[in-house]
C-alpha positions in Angstrom: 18.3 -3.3 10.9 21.3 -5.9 10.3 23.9 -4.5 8.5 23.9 -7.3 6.0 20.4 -6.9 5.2 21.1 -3.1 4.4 23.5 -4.4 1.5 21.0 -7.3 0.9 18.4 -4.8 0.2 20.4 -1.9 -1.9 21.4 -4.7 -4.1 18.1 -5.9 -4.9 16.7 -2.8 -5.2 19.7 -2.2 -7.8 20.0 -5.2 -9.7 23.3 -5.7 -7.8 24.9 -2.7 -9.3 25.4 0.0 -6.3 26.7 2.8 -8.3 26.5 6.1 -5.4 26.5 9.3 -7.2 27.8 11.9 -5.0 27.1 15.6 -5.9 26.5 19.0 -4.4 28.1 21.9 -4.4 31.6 22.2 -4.2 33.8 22.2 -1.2 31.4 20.2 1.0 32.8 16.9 1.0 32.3 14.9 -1.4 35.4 13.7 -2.0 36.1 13.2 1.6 32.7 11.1 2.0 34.1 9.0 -0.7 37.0 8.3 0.3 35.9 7.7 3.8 33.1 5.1 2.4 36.4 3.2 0.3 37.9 3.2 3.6 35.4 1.6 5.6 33.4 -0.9 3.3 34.8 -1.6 -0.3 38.5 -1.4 0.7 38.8 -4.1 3.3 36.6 -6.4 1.1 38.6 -6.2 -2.0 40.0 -9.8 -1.9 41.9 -9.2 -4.9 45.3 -7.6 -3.9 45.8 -5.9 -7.3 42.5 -4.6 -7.3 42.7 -3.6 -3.9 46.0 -1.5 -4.3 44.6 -0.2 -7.7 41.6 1.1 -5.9 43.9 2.9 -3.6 45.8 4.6 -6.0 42.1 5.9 -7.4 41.0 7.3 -4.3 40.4 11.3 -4.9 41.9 13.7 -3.1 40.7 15.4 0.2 42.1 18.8 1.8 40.4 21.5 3.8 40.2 25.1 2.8 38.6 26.8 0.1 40.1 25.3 -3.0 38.4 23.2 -5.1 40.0 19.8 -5.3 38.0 17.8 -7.6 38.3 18.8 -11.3 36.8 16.4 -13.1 34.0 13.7 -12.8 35.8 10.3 -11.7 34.7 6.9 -10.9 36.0 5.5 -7.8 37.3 2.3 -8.3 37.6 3.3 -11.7 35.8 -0.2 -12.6 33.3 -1.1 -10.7 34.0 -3.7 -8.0 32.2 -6.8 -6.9 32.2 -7.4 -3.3 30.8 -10.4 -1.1 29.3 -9.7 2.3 28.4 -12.5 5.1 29.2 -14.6 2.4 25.9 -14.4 0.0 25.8 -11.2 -0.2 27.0 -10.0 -3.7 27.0 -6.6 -5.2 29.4 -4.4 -7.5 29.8 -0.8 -6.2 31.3 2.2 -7.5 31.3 5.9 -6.3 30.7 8.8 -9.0 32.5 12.2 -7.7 32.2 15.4 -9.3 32.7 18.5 -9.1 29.5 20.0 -7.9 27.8 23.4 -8.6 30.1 26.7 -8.1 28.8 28.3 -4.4 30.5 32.2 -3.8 33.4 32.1 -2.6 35.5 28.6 -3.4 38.8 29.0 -5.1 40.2 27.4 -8.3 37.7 28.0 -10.5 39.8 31.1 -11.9 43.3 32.0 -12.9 44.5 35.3 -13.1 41.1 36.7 -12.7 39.8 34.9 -15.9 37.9 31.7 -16.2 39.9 28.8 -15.8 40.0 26.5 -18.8 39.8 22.8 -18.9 39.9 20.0 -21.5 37.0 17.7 -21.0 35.9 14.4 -22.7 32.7 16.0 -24.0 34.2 18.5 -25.9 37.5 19.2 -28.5 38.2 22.7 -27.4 38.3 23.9 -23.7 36.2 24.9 -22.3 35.7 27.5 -18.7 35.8 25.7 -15.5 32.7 26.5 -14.1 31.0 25.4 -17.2 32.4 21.5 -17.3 31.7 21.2 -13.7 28.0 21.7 -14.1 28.1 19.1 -17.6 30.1 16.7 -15.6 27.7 17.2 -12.2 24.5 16.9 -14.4 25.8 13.7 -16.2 26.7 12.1 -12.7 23.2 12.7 -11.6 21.2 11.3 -14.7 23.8 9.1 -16.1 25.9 7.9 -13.9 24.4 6.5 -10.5 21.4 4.3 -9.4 21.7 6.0 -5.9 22.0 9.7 -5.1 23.8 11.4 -2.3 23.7 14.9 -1.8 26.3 16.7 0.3 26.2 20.0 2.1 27.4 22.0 4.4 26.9 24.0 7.7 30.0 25.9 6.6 32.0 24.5 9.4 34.2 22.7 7.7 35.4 25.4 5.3 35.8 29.2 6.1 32.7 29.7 3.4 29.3 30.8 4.9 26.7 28.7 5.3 24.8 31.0 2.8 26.7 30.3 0.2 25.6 27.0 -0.6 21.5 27.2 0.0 21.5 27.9 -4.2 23.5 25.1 -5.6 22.4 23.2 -2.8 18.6 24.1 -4.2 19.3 23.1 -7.7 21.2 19.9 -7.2 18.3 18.7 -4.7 15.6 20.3 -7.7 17.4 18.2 -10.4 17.6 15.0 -8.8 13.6 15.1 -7.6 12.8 15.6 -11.2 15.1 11.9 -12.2 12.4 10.5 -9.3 16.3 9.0 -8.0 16.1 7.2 -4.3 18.7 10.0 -2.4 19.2 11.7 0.6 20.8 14.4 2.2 24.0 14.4 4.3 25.1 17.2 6.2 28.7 17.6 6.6 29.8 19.1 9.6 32.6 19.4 12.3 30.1 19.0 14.9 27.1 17.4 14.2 26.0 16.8 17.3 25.3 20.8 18.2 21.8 21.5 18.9 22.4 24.4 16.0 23.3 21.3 14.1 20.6 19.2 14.5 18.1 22.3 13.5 19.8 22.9 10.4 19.2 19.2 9.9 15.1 19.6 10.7 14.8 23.0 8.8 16.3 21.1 5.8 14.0 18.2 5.7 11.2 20.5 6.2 12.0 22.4 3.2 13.0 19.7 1.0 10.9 16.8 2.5 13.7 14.4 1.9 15.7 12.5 4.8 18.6 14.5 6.4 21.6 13.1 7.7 23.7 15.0 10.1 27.4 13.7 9.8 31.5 14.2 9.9 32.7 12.7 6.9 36.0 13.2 8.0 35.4 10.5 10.8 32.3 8.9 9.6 32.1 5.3 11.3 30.2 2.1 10.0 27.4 3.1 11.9 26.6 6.1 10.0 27.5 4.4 6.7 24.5 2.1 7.7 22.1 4.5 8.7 22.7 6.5 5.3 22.4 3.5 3.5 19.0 2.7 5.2 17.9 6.0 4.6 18.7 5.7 1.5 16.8 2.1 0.7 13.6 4.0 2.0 13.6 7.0 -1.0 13.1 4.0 -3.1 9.6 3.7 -4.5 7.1 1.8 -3.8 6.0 -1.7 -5.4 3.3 -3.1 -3.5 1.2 -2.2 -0.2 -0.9 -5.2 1.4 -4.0 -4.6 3.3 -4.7 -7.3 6.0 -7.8 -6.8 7.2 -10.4 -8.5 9.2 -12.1 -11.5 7.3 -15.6 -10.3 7.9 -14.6 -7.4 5.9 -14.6 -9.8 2.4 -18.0 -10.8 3.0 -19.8 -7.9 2.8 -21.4 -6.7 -0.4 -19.3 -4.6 -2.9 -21.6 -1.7 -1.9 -21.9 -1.9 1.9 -20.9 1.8 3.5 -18.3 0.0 5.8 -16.3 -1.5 2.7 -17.0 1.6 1.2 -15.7 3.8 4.0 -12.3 1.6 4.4 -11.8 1.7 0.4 -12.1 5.4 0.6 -10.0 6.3 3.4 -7.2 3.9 1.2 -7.3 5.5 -1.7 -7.2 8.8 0.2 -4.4 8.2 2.2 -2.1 5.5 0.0 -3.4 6.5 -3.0 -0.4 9.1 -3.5 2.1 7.6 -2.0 5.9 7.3 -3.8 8.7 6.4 -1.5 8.7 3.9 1.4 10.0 6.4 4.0 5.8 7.6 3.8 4.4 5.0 4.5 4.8 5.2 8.6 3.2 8.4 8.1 0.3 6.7 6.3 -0.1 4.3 8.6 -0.4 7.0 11.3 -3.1 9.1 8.7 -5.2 5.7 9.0 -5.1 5.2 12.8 -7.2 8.5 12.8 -10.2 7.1 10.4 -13.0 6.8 12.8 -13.9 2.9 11.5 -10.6 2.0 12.4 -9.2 1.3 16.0 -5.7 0.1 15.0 -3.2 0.1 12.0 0.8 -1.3 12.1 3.4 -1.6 9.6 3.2 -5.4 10.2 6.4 -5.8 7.5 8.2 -4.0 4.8 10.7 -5.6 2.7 13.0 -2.9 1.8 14.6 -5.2 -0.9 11.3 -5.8 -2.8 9.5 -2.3 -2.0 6.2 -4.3 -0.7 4.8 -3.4 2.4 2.2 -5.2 4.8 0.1 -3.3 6.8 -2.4 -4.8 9.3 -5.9 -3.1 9.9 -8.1 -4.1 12.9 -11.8 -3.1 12.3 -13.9 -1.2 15.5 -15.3 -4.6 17.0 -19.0 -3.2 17.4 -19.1 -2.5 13.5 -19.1 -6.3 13.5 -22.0 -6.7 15.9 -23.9 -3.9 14.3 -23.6 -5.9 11.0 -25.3 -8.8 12.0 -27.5 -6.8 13.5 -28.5 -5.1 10.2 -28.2 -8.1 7.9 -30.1 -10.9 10.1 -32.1 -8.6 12.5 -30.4 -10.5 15.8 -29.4 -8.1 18.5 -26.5 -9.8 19.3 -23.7 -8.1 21.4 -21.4 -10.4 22.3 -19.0 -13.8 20.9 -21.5 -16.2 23.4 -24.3 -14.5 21.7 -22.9 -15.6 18.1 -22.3 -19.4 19.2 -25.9 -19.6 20.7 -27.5 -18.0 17.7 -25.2 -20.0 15.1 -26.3 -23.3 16.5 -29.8 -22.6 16.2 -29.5 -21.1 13.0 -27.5 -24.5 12.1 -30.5 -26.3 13.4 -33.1 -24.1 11.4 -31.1 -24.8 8.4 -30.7 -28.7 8.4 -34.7 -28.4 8.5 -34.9 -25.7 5.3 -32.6 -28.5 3.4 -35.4 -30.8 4.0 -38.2 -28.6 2.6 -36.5 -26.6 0.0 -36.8 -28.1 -3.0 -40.6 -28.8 -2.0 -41.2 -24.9 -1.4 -39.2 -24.5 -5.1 -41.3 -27.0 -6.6 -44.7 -25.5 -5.2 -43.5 -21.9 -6.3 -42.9 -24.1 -9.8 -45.7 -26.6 -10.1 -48.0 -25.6 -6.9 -47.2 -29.0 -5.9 -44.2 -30.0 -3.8 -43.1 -33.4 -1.4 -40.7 -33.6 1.0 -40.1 -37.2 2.0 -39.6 -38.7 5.5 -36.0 -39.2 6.3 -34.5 -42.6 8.1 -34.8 -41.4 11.3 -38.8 -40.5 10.7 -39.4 -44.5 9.9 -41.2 -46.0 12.9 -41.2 -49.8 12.3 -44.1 -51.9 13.6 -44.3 -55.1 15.6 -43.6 -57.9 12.6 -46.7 -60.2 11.9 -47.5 -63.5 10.6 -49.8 -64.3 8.0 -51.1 -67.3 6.0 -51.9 -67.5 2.5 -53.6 -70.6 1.5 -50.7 -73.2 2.8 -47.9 -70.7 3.0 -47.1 -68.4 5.7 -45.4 -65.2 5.9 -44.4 -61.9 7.7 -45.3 -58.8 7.4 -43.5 -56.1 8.0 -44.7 -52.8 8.4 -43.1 -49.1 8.6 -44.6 -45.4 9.3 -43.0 -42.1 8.4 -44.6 -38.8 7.8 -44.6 -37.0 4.3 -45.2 -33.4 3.9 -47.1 -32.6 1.3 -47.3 -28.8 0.2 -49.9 -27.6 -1.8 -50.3 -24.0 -3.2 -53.7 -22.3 -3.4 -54.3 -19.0 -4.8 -55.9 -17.1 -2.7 -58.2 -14.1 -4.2 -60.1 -10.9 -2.5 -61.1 -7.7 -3.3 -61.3 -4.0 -1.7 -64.5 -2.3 -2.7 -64.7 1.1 -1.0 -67.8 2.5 -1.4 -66.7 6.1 -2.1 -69.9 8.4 -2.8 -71.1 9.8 -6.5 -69.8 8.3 -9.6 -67.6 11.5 -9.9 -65.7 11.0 -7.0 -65.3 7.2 -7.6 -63.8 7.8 -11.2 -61.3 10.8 -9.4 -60.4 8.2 -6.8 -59.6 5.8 -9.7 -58.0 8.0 -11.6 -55.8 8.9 -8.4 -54.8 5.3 -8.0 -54.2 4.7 -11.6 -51.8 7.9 -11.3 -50.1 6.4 -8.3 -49.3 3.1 -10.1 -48.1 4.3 -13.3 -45.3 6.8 -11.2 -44.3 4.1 -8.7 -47.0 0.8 -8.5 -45.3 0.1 -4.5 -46.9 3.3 -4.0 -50.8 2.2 -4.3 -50.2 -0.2 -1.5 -49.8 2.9 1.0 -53.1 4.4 -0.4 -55.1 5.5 2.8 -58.6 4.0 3.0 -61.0 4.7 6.1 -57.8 5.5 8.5 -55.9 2.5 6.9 -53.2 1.5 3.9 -54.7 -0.9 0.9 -51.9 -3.3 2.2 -53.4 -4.0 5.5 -57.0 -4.0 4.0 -56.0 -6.8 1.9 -54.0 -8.6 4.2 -57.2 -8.6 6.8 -59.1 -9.8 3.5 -56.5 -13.0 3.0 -55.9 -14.0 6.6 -59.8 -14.1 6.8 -59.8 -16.6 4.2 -57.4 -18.6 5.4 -59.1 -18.7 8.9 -62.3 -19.3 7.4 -60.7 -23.0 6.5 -62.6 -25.3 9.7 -60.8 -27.9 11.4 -62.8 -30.7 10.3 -62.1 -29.7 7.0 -58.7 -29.3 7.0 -58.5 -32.9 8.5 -60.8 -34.5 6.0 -58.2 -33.0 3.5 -55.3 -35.0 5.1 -57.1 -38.5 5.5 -57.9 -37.5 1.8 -54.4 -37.4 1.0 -53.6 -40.3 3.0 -55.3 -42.6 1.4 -54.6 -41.7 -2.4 -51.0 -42.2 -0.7 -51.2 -45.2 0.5 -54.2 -46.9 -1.4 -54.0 -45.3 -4.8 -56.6 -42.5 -6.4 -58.1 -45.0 -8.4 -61.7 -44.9 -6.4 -61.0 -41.2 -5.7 -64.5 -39.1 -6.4 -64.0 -35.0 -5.6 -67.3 -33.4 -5.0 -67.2 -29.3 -4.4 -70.2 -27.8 -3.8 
């Protein structure tokens, strides 16, 4: 990531206020870490010279050893400072030191083996040493900073064990995980690049399941500044989280097991998530779903906390979905343009017909008129009337005319004695009142009432002859074309 944008980002995740509150336990670094950050970013950007020499003069102090150095919470500048990076990039920043928690050990806490006392803002009287530096370190961490950064130690750069720390180490991390604070981890160490170094790192962001960074903050560069920062920008939480999925996915139903399935594994996997350093880690969960053959972090704005994630859907799924919702076995994109254009075809005919089919289901009665292309027009005529002439013109088109007519038949088993007639009814009666789909599946002589009475209609309907069906249509012709005023129905 661009440098810039790192700043871009912290700043608009902090309403342009960058305030870094450094704590741990004592003698790790902090003040060197401070210092170091002055050095490299908000010093040389300072374009104020008063400001900039009055920010010196506020820098805390560093030394090695095991005496503490800090005494006292401090704000370094003392006022916070506004800076301008790549020229539109504006943000105030000010570092927070403290104290930190007492480790076993560190020196300076004590004077003549008695508690040191100290004079502190919070209270009149004095009060021990090791007291005000855990009020102070507490207040930097819920009062004083928008960003957190732990230090620690491998114990390298003092002659204090490593084992010393892990407890204030432990309850500076606890605290800050309870604010819900964006923070991370550095730590300090003479050499950071040991392989003993880099397993301290992995062991502590195991244990703490926060990002680790392995530095010296005696000669930290403007590379490492970036990469804490950016580790930093992703313990923010999260906003938003866009799924792009396939279009096809939208037009299934609400209930469908696919949308179902994706929704599921979503709420399963993103459902819980905080910060946006998880959501790789979700986006890896969802590349093992079965349904889905691939997921990528298509963008995340760091600045916003939104991230886009793109989801492409097993292609078959798609197949097998037309399959299931139109019945065409179609396995292939050359399948879909074949079967689209006839189904376009298919439907420019239903538009034709359907308000004639809705009107029959209506009124038993429905028309569908011919359409411009239908008319045929005939040879033009002359014709004389009395001692005028004219011309006739004359046009054909067909008309549909649909007609509904109920059809009725009946099933009459012959079943034996009038006992076993009124069981069987009683049976069927019993089958309709539980579940009236059932009675259709009623066996009768080796077959279901369903297909008796569909042989019993289609026998009906075949029974119609030709001849008839053809006088029917001149019929209709004619009260068309001529009128039904001479129209005389006989039905014998």
């Amino acid at each position: 990531m661009d440098k810039f944008d790192i700043y871009n980002d912290i700043a608009g995740r902090t309403n342009g206020d960058i305030y870094l509150g450094v704590v741990g336990p004592v003698r790790t670094g902090k003040s060197t870490f401070i210092k170091r950050f002055m050095d490299l970013l908000v010093l040389p950007n300072i374009k104020n010279t008063y400001s900039k020499e009055r920010a010196k003069d506020e820098l805390p102090q560093c030394g090695a050893g095991k005496t503490i150095m800090t005494t006292e919470p401090k704000f370094v500048p003392n006022e916070a400072v506004e800076l301008t990076l790549n020229e539109n990039i504006k943000f105030k920043v000010r570092m927070v030191d403290c104290v930190g928690y007492l480790v076993k050990g560190a020196l300076g806490h004590e004077e003549n083996n008695m508690p040191r006392m100290v004079t502190t803002p919070w209270y009149e009287k004095e009060i021990p040493f090791e007291e005000a530096a855990e009020i102070g370190t507490r207040k930097v961490i819920t009062e004083h900073s928008t960003i957190g950064i732990v230090v620690t130690t491998d114990g390298s750069i003092t002659d204090i064990d490593r084992h010393n720390y892990i407890k204030s180490e432990e309850r500076v991390v606890k605290e800050l995980k309870e604010l819900d604070k964006p923070f991370v981890i550095l730590l300090n160490s003479t050499h950071p690049n040991l392989d003993s170094t880099i397993a301290l790192r992995e062991n502590l962001e195991e244990k703490y399941n926060i990002p680790v960074v392995t530095v010296d903050c005696m000669n930290m560069e403007m590379e490492d500044m970036n990469k804490i920062l950016e580790k930093v920008l992703l313990e923010f939480p999260i906003k938003e989280i866009n799924i792009n999925l396939p279009g096809w996915i939208d037009g299934l139903a609400k209930g469908h097991w696919i949308k179902k399935d994706i929704l599921d594994s979503l709420k399963d996997v993103i459902g819980n998530l905080q910060r946006l350093s998880e959501i790789n880690l979700a986006v890896n969960r969802l590349n093992e779903v079965e349904l889905i053959d691939d997921v990528k972090l298509d963008e995340i704005n760091l600045g916003e906390g939104i991230a886009n994630i793109k989801m492409d859907i097993n292609k078959d799924l798609f197949y097998k979905v037309i399959r299931e919702s139109t019945g065409f076995n179609i396995e292939g994109e050359h399948q879909i343009i074949n079967l689209i254009t006839k189904l376009s075809e298919a439907k420019k005919e239903y538009d034709r017909v359907e308000k004639a089919l809705n009107d029959v289901k209506e009124t038993g009665y429905g028309l569908v008129s011919p359409s411009l292309e239908e008319l045929e027009l005939l040879e033009p005529e002359t014709f004389k009337e009395g001692n005028r002439f004219g011309v006739k013109l004359k046009a054909n088109a067909p008309s549909l005319h649909l007609i509904r007519a109920d059809i009725t038949t009946e099933v009459s088993p012959v079943i034996g004695t009038e006992k076993q007639s009124e069981e069987f009814v009683k049976y069927l009666l019993e089958e309709f009142e539980s579940d009236p789909s059932k009675i259709w599946d009623s066996n009768m002589f080796g077959k279901s009432l369903h297909d008796l009475v569909k042989e019993q209609l289609q026998g009906k309907l075949n029974m119609m002859p030709q001849d008839a069906r053809a006088k029917i249509q001149r019929t209709l012709q004619r009260i068309v074309n001529e009128g039904n005023g001479g129209l005389i129905c006989i039905i014998i």
